[in-house]
N, C-alpha and C positions, 0 to 999 in steps of 0.2 A: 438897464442891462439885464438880460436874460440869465437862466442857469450855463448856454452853451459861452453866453461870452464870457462868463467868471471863467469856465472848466479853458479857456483859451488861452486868457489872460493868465492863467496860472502854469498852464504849461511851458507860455514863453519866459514865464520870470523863472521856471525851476529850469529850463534848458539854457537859460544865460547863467544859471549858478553852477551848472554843468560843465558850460565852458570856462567857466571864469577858474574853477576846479580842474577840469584837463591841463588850460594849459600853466597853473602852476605847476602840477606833477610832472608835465612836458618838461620844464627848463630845469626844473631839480632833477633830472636825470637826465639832462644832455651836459647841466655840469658835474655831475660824478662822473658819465663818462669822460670828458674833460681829464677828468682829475686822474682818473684810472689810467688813460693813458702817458699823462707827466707819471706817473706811479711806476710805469714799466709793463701794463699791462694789454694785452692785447686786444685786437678787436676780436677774432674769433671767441678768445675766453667770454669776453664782455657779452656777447653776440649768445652766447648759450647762457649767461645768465639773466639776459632779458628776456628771449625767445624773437628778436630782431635780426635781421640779416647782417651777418659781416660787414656787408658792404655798407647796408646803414651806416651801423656804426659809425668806420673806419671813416665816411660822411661826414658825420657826427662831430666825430671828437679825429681828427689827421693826426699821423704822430707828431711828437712836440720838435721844433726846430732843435737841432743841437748849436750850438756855439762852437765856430770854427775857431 
């Protein structure tokens, strides 16, 4: 194995620890949004303290059913 196939080999191992890292951060922030909204709080709020579109959000985390 040459120098370029180490530099390759290691780029795919740090870009799978990349992802493996995204999408932990992904699901712990789609369940605070979750939570945020059983909380009472909106998507717009939520939407300006992520820097994500409303609509994401709102996507994201739906308002929580009520109990008729």
């Amino acid at each position: 194995m040459d120098d370029l196939d180490t530099r390759i080999e290691a780029a795919a191992k740090k870009r799978a620890r990349a992802e493996k890292a995204f999408d932990a951060a992904d699901a712990e922030l789609r369940a605070l949004l979750v939570e945020g909204r059983a909380a009472g709080k909106g998507p717009s709020h939520m939407a300006k303290l992520t820097g994500f579109t409303r609509e994401w959000v709102a996507k994201i985390a739906p308002a929580p059913k009520r109990a008729a």
